[in-house]
N, C-alpha and C positions, 0 to 999 in steps of 0.2 A: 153349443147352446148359447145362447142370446142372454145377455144379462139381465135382460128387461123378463126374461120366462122365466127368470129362478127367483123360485119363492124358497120358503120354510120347509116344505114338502119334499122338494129336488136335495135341497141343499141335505137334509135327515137323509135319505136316499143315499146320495152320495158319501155320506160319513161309514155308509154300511161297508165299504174295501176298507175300511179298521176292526171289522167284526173281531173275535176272537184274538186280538194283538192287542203288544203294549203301547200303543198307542196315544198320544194327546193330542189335541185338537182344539185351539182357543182364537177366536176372533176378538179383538179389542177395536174401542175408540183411537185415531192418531189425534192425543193432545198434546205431544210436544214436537217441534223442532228436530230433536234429538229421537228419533223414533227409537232406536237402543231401550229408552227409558218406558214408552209402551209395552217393548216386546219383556222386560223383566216382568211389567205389570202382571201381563198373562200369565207365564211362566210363576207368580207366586201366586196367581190366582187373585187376584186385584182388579177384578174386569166384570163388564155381562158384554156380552155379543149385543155392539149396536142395536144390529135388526130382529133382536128376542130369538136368534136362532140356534139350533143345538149345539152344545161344546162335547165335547169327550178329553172328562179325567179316569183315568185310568185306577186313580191311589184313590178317589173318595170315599171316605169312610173307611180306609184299610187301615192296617198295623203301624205300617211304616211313614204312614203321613200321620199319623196320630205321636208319633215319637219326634218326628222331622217335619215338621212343617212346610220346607223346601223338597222337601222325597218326591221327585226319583234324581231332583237337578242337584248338581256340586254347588251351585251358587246363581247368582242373577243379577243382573246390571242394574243397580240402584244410583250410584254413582258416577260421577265424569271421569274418576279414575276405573271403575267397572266394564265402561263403556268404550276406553281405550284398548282394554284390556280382550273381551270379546268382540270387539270389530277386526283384531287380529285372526281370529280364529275361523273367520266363516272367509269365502270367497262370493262374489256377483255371479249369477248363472243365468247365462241368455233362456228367453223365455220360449224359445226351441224347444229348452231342455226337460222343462220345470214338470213335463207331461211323463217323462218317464222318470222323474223325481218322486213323483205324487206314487205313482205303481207302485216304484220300488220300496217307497213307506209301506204302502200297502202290502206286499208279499210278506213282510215279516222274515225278511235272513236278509245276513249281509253277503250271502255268494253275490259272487263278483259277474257271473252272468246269468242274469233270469231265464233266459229263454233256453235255458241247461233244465228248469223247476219241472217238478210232475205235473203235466198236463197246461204249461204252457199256454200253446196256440189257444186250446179251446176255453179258458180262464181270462184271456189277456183283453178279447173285446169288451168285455163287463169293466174290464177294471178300466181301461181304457176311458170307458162310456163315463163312469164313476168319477174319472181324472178329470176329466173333459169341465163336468159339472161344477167340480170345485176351484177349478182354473177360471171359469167364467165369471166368479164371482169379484175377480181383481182385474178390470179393465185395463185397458192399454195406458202406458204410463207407470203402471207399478214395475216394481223392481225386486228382484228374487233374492236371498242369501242363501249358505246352503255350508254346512259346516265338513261337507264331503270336498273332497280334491279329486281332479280327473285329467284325462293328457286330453289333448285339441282342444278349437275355439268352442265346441258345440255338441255336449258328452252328450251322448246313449246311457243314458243307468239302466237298460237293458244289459246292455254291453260295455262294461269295464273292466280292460285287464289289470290296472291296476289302482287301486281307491285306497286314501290316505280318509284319515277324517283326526278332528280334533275332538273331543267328550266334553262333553256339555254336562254327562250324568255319572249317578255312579254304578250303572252298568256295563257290561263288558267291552258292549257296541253299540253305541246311537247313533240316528241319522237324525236330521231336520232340514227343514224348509221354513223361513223367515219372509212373509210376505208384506212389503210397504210400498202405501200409497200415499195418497194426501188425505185421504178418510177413514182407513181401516190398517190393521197391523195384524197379523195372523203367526202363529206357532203352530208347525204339523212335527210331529216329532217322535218316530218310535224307538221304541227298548229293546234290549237282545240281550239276552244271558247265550254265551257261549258256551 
């Protein structure tokens, strides 16, 4: 999809491969240098989506953001000490990859090979289709982060035999996606209780 066709409409469309999961989903303004300091923005909820388009929180209005105001994250990069500290923890992911990055948020588990899930093949076009959309929204030039580890130049998160990740939350298992540009900064990021 063309970036110039994605409206408000695709982009809600698209957020729907989060259906049913613990999912987050936040677009921010890039207004600093230090894009770190946007992506915590999101992440406490410090934001609207430039273009007025849908975010998904997963906690609003629940228990546990009512206790924790940071709930579901361990912490967030407010700080140039913060900011040292979680640029350790994510790796740069060729934009190859980022398509089967998006899925595997999307499926909700952390097995290590998708295409092992029930029903697979006939699930994976949709999702595909869904990835596609939200990918298109960060034009050539942005840059991926991704707090999962993987062997070769250019992972499959279809296929990894073996996936390291670093926790960002205080769940069993998280994955994310960190997406910067020179005008937007995005958080994809789901939950897993093991």
């Amino acid at each position: 999809m063309e970036e110039d066709m994605l409206d408000a409409q695709a982009w809600s469309d698209a957020l729907k491969l989060y259906e049913r999961l613990c999912t987050f989903v936040g677009v921010g303004a890039r207004e600093h240098d230090e894009w770190w300091l946007d992506a915590g923005a999101i992440m406490r909820l410090d934001f609207q989506d430039p273009r007025g388009w849908e975010s998904i929180d997963p906690y609003e209005g629940e228990e546990e953001r009512l206790e924790d105001p940071l709930f579901p994250w361990l912490g967030t990069p407010a700080t140039p000490e913060d900011v040292e500290r979680y640029r350790s923890m994510v790796w740069e992911l060729p934009r190859s990859s980022v398509r089967s990055l998006i899925v595997l948020l999307g499926a909700g588990t952390s097995r290590t090979d998708l295409t092992e899930s029930l029903n697979w093949e006939k699930r994976r076009p949709e999702r595909e289709r869904r990835a596609d959309v939200i990918l298109s929204r960060f034009a050539g030039g942005t840059r991926f982060y991704t707090n999962l580890s993987w062997k070769g130049d250019h992972p499959d998160f279809y296929r990894q035999s073996s996936r390291g990740y670093n926790s960002f939350s205080q769940y069993d298992w998280d994955a994310g996606l960190i997406v910067v540009n020179d005008d937007e900064v995005a958080v994809l990021w789901n939950f897993l209780s093991t």
